[in-house]
C-alpha positions in Angstrom: 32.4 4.6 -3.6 33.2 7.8 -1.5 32.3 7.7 1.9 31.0 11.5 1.5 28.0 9.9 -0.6 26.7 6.9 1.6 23.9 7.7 3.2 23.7 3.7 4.7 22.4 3.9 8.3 21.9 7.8 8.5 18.3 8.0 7.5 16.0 7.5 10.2 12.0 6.7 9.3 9.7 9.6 9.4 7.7 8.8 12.6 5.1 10.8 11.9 4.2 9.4 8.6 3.9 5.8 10.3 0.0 4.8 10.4 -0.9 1.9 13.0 -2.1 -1.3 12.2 -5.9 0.1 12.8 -5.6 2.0 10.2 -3.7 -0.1 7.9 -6.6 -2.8 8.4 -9.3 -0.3 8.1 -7.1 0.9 4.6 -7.4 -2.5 3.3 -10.7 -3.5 4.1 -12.3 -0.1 2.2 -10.4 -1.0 -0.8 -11.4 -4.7 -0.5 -14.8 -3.6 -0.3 -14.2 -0.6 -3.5 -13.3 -3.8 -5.4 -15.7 -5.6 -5.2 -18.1 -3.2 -6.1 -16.7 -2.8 -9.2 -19.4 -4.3 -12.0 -17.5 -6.5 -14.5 -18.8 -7.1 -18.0 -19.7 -10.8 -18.6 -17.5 -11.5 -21.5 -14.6 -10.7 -18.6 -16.6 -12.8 -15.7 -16.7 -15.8 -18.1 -12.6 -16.1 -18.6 -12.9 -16.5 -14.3 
């Protein structure tokens, strides 16, 4: 592989884009909480 083409070690993360763990928590727990408002039908409750 050409050297011109590796881009191995040369991309840094996007700081800005990087959320803290607050938020990451908060993230999860609103879609934890989405879920499980979601009604079921029984016919799918009774295979759990």
């Amino acid at each position: 592989m050409s050297p011109h083409f590796c881009r191995v070690g040369k991309i840094k993360p996007n700081v800005n884009k990087l959320i803290s763990l607050m938020e990451l928590e908060n993230m999860i727990l609103n879609f934890v909480e989405d879920a499980s408002k979601i009604d079921y039908p029984e016919s799918l409750k009774a295979n759990f």
